[in-house]
Residue, then its C-alpha position, 0 to 999 in steps of 0.5 A: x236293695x234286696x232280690x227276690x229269690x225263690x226256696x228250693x224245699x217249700x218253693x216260697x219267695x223270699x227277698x236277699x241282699x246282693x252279696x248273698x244272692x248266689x249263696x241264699x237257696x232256703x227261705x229259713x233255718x226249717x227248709x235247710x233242716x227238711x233239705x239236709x235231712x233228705x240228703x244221704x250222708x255221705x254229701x254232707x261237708x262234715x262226712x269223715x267217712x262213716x268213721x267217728x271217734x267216741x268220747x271214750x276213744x273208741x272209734x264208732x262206724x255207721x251201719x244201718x243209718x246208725x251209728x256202733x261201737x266199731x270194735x263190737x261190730x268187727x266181733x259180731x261179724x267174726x262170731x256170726x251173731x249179735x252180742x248181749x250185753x254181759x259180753x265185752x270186746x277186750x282190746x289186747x293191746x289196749x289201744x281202743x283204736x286198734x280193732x284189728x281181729x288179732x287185738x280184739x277178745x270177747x269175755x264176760x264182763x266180770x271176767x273182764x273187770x278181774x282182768x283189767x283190775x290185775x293189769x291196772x294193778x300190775x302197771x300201778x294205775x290203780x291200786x285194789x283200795x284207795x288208800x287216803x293220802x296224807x294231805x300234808x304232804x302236798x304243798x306248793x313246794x311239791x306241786x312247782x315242779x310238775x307244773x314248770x314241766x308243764x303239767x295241768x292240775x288234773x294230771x298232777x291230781x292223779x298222780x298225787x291220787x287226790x282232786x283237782x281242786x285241792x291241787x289247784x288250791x294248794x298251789x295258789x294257796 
């Protein structure tokens, strides 16, 4: 049997069963939406406080109803203006969610892709050439190890320097 209900957004009735008599309040999925959209965010069940993470692992804050890069935001309150785009929030300690004022640099942005080529250098990240691997050498005898360690292709790839794909078919080979 099914109960006359009335939509909160559009006042039209609409007809729901008995198990979902006290949870129904809109006719449709549009009526939610328009409901959803007028409410501030801060009443949504999914409001982390204004504070997401990026995909990158940078952390992004809401301002104005929109949402900033958090550590761009700190540096334009700190240098009193808005940043151009050449300009580029360095993270000292380069943990991209530690934005305290003291781990934050601004610098140009050719400045900072000397800087992190250096440390990249100096920490053995990346090498300034890429230098092609000897293929032959990674076999399934040398890619067991990592992967009893628990090791995914993608990880022991970038140790080897080379692709995924050729992990994956090397080890199954």
């Amino acid at each position: 049997m099914k109960y006359k209900k009335t939509c909160k957004v559009c006042n039209k009735t609409f007809y729901v069963y008995k198990c979902r008599i006290n949870i129904a309040k809109y006719c449709s999925l549009k009526c939610l939406g328009i409901f959803n959209s007028m409410q501030p965010p801060e009443k949504s069940s999914n409001w982390k406080g204004g504070r997401v993470y990026h995909s990158d692992g940078y952390i992004m804050v809401l301002v104005n109803k929109k949402y900033i890069l958090e550590h761009r935001y700190i540096m334009e309150k700190l240098v009193n203006r808005k940043l151009n785009k050449g300009e580029i929030v360095h993270h000292i300690d380069g943990n991209r969610e530690n934005n305290n004022k003291n781990n934050l640099k601004l610098m140009s942005k050719s400045y900072h892709n000397k800087l992190t080529m250096v440390n990249n250098h100096k920490n053995h990240k990346m090498p300034y050439k890429k230098t092609k691997l000897k293929r032959p050498e990674i076999n399934k005898n040398t890619i067991i190890p990592y992967v009893k360690r628990g090791y995914s292709f993608g990880k022991i790839a970038k140790i080897f320097n080379t692709y995924r794909t050729f992990i994956s078919r090397r080890f199954y080979s």
